[in-house]
N, C-alpha and C positions, 0 to 999 in steps of 0.2 A: 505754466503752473499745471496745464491740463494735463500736459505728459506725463510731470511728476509723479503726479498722483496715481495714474495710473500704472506707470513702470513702479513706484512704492507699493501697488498693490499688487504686483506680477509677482514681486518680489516675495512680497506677503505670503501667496499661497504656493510659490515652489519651496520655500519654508517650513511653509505646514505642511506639505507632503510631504518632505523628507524628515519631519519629527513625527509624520506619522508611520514613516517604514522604521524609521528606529525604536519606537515604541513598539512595534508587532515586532520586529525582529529581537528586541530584549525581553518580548512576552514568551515567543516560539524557546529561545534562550531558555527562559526559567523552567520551560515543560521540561523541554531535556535534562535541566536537573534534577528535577521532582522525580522524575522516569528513572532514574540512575540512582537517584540517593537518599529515597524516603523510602519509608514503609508505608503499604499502603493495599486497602484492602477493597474491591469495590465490585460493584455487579450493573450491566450494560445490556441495551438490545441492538441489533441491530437491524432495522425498520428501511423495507424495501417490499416491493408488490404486494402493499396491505397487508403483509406478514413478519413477523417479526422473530430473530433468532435470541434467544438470550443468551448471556454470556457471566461467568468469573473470572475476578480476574486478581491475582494478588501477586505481591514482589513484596523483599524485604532485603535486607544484609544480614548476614551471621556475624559472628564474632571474628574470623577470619579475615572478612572484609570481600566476599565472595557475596553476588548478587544471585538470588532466587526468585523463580519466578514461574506461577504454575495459569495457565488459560483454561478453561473448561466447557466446551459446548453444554446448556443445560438440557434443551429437551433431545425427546429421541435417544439414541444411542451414546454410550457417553462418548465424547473424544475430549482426551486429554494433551496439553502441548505442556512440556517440562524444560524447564532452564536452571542450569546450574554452572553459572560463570560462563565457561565459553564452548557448552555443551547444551543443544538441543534437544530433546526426543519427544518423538510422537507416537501416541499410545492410545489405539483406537480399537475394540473388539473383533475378533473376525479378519483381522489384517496382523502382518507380524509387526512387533513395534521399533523403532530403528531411532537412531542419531545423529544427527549434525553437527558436525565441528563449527558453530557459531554459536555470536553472544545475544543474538535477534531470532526473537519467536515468529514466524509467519501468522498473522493474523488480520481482523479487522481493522486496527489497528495502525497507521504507516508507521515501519521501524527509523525511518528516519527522525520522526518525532522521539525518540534518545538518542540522535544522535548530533550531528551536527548541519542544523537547515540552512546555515548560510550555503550548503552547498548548493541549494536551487535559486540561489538572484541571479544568475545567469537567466532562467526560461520562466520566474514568476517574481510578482510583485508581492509583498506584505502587506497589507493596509488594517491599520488598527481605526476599528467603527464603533467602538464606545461600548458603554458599559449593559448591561444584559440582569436578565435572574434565570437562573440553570438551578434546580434541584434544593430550591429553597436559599441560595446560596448567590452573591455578588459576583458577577462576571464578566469576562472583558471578551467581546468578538471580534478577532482578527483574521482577514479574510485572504487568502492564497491564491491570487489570480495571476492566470496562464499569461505571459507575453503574447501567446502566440493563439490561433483559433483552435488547434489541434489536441488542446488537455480542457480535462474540466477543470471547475473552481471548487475550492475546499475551502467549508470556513469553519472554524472552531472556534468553542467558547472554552474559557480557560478559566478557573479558580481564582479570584482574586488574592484568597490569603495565601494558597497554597502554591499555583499555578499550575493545579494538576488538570487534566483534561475532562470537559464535563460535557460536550457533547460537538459531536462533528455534523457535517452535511456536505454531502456535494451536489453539485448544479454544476448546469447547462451553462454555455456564455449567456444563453437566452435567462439566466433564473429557474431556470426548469429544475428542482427537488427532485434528483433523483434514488440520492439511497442518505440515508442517516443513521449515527450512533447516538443512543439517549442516554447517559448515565442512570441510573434510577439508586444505587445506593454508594457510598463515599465514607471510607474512614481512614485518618492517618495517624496507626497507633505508633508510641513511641516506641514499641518495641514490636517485634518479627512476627506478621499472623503467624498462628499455629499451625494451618495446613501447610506453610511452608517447611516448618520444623522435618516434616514424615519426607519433601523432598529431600532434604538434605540427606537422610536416611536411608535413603532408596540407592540400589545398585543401577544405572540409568543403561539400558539396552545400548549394544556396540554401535561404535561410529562407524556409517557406512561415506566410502567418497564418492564426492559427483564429478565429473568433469568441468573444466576451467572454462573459461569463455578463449583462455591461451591454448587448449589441449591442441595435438596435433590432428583432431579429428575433421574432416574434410566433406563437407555434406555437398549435392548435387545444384543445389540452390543456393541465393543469399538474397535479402532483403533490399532493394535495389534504392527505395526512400523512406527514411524514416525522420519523426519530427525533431528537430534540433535538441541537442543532449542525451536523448537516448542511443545506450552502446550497447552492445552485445554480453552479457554475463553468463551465458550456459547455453553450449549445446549440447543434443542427444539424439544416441539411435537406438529406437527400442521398440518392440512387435506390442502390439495392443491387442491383448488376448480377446475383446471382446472379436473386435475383428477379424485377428488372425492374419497380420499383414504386417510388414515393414510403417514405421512412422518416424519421421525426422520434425526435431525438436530444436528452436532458440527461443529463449530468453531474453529479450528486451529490458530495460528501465531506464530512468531520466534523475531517480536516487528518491522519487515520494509513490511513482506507477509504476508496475510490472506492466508489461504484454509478453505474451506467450504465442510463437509461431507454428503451427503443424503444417505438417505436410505428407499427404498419404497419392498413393499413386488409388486411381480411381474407376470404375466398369463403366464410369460413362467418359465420353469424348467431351462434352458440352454441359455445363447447368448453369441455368440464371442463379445471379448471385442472392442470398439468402441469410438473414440476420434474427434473433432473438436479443434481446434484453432485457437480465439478472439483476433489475435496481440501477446500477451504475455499470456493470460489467456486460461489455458487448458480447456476442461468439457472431462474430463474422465468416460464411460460409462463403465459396464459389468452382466452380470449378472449369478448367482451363486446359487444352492440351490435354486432357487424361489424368489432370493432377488435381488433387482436392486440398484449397489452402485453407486453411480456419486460423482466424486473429483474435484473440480472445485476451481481454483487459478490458481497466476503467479509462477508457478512452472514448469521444465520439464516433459515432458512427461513421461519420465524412472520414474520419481519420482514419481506422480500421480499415474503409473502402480502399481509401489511397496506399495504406500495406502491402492490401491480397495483391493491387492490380499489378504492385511493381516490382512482385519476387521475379526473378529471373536462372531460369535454367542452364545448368552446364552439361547433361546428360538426361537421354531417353528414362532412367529407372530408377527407383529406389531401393537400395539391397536390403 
């Protein structure tokens, strides 16, 4: 009888974890439609090194059935990100403004959150942790933890009526807070904000192309480990005016993190390796052989260290 009881209660709670990954994965589920097929008008900070950036942010559908969608850093200089179905641009003072042939705004944001998350149960778990208040409003906190030691954990509270996004966090394995999104206003009108209307109107700056992560472009290095699921999505080679030098560029992601890899050839031989972090975003410095690597994402630090150490060279230079 003892066994029983116990193997019925084993049973019990592999159960309840798996109606609680179905539950956060048919929550994650409803963000992406919300994101895709309401109208929706709202304003956000986003809260790292006791400082905080504000943000707007609105989407809607036209009559055509084309999605719009415009971001806006509020303080400081304006910068604006525009969407218009499966065109990008960015529009910032003092800089020319250009286009992306995509249906995904770069931002605070993760764009996978409209699209499809089941694509991370492979390298993260969903775990749905009960109900919440965000913004005066009834919420559900579902919590995005790394299989693995090498990513942080993301948790989001979601709208209950709506399942729109009301505020994120990421942390350490340890719990460690290190950057957050707060919603601070919310509305889902039945019909198109306004300020989208003038995008629609707008003539949107030419699409510029980037390179593939397929191009035939052949850099002097490669990434020698990196943590399960993350591939390669973009490389480049391009002079960095501040500096006036050759720099080689990848791309990383896992489909929720970017990492971004540099590579400059360097006037010293030798530096102890060297870090800062941006809230959640490391820039991992070292330099090796005369090459200066920098790892720069929302990734741990152990993790970023393990990067730099393991690029590996196939030539003396960088052209």
């Amino acid at each position: 009888m003892k066994y029983v009881l116990v193997l019925s209660l084993l049973l019990s709670s592999f159960g309840s974890i798996a109606n609680d990954a179905q539950d956060a994965s048919a929550w994650l589920n409803r963000l992406s439609e919300t994101l895709n097929q309401r109208h929706f008008s709202t304003a956000f900070v986003v809260v790292k090194n006791n400082q905080a950036e504000p943000y707007h942010w609105a989407h809607g559908i036209d009559e055509q059935g084309e999605q719009l969608e415009i971001l806006s850093l509020l303080n400081g200089p304006r910068k604006d990100i525009l969407r218009k179905g499966e065109i990008v641009s960015y529009i910032e003072p003092g800089l020319p403004a250009y286009s992306l042939a995509t249906n995904q705004i770069s931002g605070p944001i993760p764009s996978i959150f409209s699209g499809d998350i089941t694509q991370l149960n492979q390298y993260y778990d969903f775990v749905s942790v009960g109900r919440s208040r965000i913004l005066g409003r009834a919420a559900q906190l579902i919590r995005i933890v790394s299989k693995d030691p090498h990513r942080l954990g993301h948790w989001v509270w979601l709208d209950e009526e709506s399942g729109m996004l009301l505020k994120m966090a990421l942390l350490t394995s340890k719990g460690q807070l290190l950057e957050q999104v707060q919603f601070t206003y919310l509305e889902l009108p039945e019909n198109m904000p306004n300020q989208l209307n003038q995008v629609n109107e707008m003539t949107l700056p030419n699409v510029i192309e980037l390179p593939s992560a397929n191009s035939d472009l052949e850099l002097n290095w490669q990434v020698g480990w990196l943590p399960m699921g993350f591939e390669r999505k973009r490389v480049n080679r391009h002079r960095i005016n501040l500096l006036k030098q050759p720099a080689e560029f990848m791309l990383f992601s896992d489909g929720l993190v970017d990492v971004s890899v540099y590579v400059t050839q360097s006037s010293d031989k030798q530096r102890a390796p060297e870090f800062v972090r941006d809230g959640a975003t490391i820039v991992y410095n070292q330099v090796n052989n005369g090459f200066e690597v920098s790892v720069v994402g929302k990734i741990p630090t152990a993790t970023a260290k393990l990067m730099a150490e393991s690029i590996q060279f196939k030539l003396q230079s960088i052209q």
